[in-house]
ROLUM-383785 format. One record per residue: x negated, y negated, z of N, C-alpha, C in turn; residue in one letter. Coordinates in pm, whole numbers, plus 50000, padded with zeros to 5 digits. Each point is the difference from the previous one (the first is absolute). Example, Ala and Ser with C-alpha at 12.3 -4.5 7.8 and 13.67 -1.06 7.14 Angstrom:
BEGIN
     npx     npy     npz    capx    capy    capz     cpx     cpy     cpz   res
   48681   50569   50780   50089   49881   50000   49910   49880   50000     A
   50035   49895   49928   49918   49881   50006   50077   49891   50073     S
END
This chain:
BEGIN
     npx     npy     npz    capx    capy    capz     cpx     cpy     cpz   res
   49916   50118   50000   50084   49882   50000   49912   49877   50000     X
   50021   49925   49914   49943   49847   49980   50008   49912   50131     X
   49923   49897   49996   50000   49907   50115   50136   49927   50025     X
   50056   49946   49826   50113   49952   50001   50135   50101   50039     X
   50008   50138   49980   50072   50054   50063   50057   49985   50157     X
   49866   50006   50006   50053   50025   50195   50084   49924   50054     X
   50041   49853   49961   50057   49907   50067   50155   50029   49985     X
   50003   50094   49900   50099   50001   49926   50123   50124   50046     X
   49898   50071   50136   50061   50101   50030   50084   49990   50137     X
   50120   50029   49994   50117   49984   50121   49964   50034   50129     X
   50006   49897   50080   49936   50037   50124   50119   49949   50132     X
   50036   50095   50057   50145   49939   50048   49895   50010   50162     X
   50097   49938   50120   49969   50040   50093   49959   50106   50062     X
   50041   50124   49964   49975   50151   49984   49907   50098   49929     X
   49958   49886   49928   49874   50059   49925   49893   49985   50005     X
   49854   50038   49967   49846   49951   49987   49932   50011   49853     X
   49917   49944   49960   49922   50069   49920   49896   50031   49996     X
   49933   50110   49943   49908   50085   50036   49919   50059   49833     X
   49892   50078   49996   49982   50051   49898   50006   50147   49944     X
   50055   50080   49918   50045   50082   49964   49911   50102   50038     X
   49879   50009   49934   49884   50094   49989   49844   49945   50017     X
   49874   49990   50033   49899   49996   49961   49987   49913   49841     X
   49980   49919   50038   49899   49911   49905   49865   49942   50012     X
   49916   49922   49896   49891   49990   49974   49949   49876   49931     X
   49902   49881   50081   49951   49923   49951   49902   49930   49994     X
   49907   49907   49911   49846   50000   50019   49998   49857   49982     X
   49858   49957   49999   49980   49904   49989   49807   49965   50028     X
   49975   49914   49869   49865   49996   50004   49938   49848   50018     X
   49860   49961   50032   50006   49863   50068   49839   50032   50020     X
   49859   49946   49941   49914   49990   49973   49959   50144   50091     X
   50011   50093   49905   49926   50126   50017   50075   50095   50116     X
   50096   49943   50075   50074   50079   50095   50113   50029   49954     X
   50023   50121   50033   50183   50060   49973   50073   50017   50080     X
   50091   49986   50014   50096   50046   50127   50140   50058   49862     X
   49971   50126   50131   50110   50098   49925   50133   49978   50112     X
   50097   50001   49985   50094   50004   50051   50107   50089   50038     X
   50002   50035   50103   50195   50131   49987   50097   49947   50069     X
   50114   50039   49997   50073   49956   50024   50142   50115   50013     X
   49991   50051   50168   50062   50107   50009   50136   50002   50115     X
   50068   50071   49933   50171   49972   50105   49920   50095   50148     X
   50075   49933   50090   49994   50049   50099   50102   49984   50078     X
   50008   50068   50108   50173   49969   50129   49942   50022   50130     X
   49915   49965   50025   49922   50069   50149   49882   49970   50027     X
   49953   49952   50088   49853   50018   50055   49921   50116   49958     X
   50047   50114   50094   49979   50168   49950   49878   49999   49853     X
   50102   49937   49875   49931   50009   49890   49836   49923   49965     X
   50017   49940   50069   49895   49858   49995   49822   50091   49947     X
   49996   50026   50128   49853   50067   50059   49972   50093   49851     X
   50087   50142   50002   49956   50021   49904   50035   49964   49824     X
   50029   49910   49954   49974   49919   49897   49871   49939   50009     X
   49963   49939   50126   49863   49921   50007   49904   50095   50001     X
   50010   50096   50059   49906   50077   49953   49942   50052   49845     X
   50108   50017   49936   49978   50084   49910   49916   49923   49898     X
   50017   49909   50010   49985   49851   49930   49813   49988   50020     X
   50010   50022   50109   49904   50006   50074   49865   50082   50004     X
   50053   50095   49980   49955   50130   49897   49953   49959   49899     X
   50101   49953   49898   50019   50050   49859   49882   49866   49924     X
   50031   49878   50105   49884   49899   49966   49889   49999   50093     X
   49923   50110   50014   49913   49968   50102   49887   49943   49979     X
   50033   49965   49905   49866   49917   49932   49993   49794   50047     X
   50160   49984   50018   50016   49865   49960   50015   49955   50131     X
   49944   49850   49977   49933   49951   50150   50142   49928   50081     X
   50131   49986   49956   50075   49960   50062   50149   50121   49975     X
   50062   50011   50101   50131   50058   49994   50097   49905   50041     X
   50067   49881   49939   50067   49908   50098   50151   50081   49982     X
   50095   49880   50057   50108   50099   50013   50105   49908   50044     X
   50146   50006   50005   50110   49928   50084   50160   50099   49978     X
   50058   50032   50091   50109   50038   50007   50111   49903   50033     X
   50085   50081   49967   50156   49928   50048   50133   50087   50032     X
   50013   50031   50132   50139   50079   50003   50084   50012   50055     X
   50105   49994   49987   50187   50033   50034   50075   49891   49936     X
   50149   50033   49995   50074   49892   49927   49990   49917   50092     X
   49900   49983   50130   50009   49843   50028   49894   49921   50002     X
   49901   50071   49921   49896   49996   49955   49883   49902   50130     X
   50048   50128   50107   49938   49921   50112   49841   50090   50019     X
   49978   50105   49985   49869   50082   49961   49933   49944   49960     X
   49876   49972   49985   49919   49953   49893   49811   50011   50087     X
   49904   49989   49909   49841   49997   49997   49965   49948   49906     X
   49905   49902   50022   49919   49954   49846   49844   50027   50096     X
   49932   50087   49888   49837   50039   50027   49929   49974   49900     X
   49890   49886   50011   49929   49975   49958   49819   50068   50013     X
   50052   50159   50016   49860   50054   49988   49866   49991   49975     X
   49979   49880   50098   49862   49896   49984   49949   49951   49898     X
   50094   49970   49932   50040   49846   49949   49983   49845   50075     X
   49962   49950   49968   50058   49899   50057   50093   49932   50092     X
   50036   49993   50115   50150   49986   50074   50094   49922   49898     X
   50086   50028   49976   50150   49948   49910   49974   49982   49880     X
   49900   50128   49959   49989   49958   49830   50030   50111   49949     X
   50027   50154   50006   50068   50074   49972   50123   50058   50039     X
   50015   50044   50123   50160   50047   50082   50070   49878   49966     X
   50006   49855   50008   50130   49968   49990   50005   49951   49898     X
   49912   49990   49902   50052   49962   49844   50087   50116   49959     X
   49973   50116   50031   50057   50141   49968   50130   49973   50042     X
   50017   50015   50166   50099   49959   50077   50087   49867   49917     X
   49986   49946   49983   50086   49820   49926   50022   50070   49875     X
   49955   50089   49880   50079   50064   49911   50121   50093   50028     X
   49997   50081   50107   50122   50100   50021   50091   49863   50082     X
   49951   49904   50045   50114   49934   50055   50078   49864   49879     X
   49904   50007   49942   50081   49885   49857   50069   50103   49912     X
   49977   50103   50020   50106   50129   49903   50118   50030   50091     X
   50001   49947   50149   50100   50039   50095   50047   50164   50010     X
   49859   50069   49971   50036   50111   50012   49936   50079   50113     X
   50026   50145   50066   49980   50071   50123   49949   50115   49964     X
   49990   50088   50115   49953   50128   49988   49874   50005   49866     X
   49895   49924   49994   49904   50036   49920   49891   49960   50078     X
   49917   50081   49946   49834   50014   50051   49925   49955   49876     X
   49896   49860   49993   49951   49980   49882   49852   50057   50056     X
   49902   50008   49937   49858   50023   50030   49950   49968   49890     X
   49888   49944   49988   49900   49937   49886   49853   50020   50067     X
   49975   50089   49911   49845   50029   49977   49897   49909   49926     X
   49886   49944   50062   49929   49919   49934   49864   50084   49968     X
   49945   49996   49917   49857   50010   49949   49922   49871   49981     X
   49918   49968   50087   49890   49864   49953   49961   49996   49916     X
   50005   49872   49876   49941   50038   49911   49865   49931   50022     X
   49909   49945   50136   49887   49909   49987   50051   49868   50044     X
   50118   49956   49972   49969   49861   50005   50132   49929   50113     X
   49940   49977   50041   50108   49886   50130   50125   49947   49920     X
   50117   50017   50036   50122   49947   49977   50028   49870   50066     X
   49953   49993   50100   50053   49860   50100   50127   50065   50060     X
   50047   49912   50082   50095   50048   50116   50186   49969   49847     X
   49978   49878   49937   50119   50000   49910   49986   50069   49917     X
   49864   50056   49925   49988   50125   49907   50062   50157   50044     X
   49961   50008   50158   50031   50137   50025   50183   49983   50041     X
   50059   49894   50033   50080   49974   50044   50144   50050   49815     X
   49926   49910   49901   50056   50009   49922   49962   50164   49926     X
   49931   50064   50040   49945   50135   49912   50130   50074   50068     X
   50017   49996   50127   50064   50103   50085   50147   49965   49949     X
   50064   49859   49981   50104   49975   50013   50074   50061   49896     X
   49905   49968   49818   50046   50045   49909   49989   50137   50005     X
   49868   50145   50037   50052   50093   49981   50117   50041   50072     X
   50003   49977   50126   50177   50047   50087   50107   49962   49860     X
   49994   49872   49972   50105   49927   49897   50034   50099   49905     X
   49834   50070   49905   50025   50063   49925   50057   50183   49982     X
   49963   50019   50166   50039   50138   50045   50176   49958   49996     X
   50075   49923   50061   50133   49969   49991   50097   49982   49874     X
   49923   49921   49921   50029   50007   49864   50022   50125   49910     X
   49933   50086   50037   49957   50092   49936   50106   50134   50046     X
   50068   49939   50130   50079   50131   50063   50142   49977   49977     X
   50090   50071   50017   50159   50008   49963   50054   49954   50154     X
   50039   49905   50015   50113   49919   50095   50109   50054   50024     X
   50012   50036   50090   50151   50050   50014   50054   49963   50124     X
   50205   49973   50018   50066   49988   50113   50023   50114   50068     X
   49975   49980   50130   50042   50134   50093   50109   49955   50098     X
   50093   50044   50045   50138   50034   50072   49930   49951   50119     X
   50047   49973   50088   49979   50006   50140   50087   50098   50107     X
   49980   50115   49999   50124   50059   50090   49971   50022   50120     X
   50122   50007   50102   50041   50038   50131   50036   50207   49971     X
   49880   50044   50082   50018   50139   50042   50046   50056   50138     X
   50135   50068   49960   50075   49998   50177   50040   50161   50019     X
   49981   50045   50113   50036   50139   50041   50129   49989   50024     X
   50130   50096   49971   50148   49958   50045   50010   50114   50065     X
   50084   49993   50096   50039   50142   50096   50149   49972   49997     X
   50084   50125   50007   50118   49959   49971   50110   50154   50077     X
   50072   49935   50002   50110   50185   50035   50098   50012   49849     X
   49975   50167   50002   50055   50043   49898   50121   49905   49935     X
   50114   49976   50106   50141   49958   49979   49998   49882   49940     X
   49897   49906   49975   49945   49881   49959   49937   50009   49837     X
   49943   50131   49949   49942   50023   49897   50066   49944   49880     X
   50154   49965   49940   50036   49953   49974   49991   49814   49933     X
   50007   49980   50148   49992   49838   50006   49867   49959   49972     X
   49892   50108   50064   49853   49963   49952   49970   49991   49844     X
   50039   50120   49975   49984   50061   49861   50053   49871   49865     X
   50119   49961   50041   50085   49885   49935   49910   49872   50026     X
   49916   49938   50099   49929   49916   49980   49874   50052   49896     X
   49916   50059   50009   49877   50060   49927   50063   49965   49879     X
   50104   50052   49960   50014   49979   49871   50050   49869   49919     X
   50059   49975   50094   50074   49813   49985   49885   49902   49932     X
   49907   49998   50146   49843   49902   49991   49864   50109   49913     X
   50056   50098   49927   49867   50079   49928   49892   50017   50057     X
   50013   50037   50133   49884   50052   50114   49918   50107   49946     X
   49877   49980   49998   49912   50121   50001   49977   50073   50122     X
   50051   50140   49975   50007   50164   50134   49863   50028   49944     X
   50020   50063   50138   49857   50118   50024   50023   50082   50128     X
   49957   50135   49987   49992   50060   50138   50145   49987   50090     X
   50050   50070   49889   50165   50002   50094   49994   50166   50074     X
   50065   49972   50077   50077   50072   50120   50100   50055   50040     X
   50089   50046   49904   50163   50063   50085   49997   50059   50073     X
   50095   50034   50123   50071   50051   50067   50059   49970   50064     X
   50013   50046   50153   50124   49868   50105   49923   49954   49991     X
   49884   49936   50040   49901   49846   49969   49925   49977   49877     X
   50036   49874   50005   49922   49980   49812   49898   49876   50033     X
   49946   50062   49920   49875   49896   49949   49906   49964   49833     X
   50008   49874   50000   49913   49975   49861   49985   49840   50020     X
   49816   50065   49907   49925   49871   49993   50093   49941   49848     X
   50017   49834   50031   49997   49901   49927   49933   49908   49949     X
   50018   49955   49871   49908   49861   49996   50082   49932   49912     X
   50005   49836   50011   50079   49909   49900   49899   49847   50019     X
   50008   49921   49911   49939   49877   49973   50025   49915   50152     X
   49928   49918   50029   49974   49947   50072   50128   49879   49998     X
   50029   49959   49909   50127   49875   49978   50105   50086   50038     X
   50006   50111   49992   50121   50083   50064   50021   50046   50107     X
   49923   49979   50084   49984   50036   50143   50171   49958   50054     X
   49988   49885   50030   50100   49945   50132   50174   50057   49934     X
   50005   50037   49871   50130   50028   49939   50009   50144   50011     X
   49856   50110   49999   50013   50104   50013   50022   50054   50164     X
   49922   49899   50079   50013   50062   50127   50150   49966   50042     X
   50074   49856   49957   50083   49976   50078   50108   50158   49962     X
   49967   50027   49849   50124   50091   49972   50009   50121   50114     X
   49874   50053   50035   49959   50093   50044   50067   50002   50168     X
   49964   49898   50035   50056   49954   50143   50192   50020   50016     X
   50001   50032   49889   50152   50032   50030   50076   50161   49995     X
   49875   50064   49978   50007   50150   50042   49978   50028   50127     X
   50090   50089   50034   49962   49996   50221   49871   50073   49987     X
   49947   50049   50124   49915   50072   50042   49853   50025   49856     X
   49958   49879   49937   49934   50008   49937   49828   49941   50027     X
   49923   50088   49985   49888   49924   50035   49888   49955   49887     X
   49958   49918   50038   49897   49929   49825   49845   49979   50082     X
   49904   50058   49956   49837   49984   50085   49949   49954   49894     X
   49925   49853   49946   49927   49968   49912   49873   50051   49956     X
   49982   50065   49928   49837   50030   49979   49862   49939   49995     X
   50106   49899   49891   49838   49904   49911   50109   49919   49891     X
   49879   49915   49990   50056   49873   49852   49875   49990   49942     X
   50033   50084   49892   49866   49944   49910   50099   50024   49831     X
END
């Protein structure tokens, strides 16, 4: 997806944007390269080993910088400037995933020296454009925001439950019959307060939230 795309894509209260798959971008600047990736992520968990591998795979090249960003409230975040300079690689990286207003991605840019000093606005601008060009280069996409809820319920109720799920197009999982029922739910986040109120009008019903992501 193009740069001009992205702006272009529906972003309601309920939604984020994020990048589809692994992309790839470079950038050259008197004899140094910085390679760029640019990889979805949803978790801390993932972080470590991506940096590694990277890590590995360039063990030749004298910088690994790096900046994340994650959850739809895009309150997560690191910019590493892997002895660099202080604020001349992590947050040029970092200030591209946030002028794309997008989450859940891990950029990393690999530099090779080519010999010659960049200056603090040379390295500043090397880092900014490869992140730029790793983004460019990747497919944009909107993601849902949903509410995931455990329901507990008595048989004699299965009915009235059953008739909401289908009303508001709830996504089941891990259902349960018998005299006690149970199944996991999930629905968009803008639907919360209309789905629970419905719910509240079944007796003896119980709702345990999981997660919102």
């Amino acid at each position: 997806m193009f740069w001009h795309e992205v702006s272009s894509l529906m972003v309601s209260d309920d939604t984020y944007k994020t990048i589809k798959s692994l992309s790839q971008g470079s950038y050259k600047e008197k004899g140094s390269r910085f390679i760029a990736y640019a990889s979805p992520v949803s978790s801390l968990e993932e972080i470590k080993p991506i940096l590694d591998d990277y890590r590995k795979k360039y063990y030749d090249a004298k910088h690994h910088s790096y900046a994340y960003l994650i959850g739809f409230e895009r309150s997560v975040w690191r910019a590493n400037d892997d002895g660099e300079p202080s604020g001349t690689a992590g947050k040029p990286i970092l200030g591209q995933i946030n002028s794309f207003g997008i989450t859940n991605i891990l950029i990393v840019v690999i530099r090779y020296f080519g010999g010659t000093l960049l200056g603090t606005s040379g390295l500043i601008n090397a880092y900014k454009t490869a992140a730029y060009e790793a983004i460019i280069n990747a497919e944009i996409i909107a993601c849902t925001i949903k509410n995931y809820y455990r329901i507990e319920f008595d048989y004699s109720s299965i009915n009235n439950v059953m008739k909401i799920l289908k009303d508001e197009n709830i996504d089941q999982s891990d259902q349960i019959f018998g005299l006690d029922c149970s199944i996991n739910i999930s629905f968009r986040l803008s639907a919360t307060d209309n789905i629970l109120k419905r719910f509240s009008g079944i007796e003896n019903i119980k709702l345990t939230i999981i997660g919102t992501h």
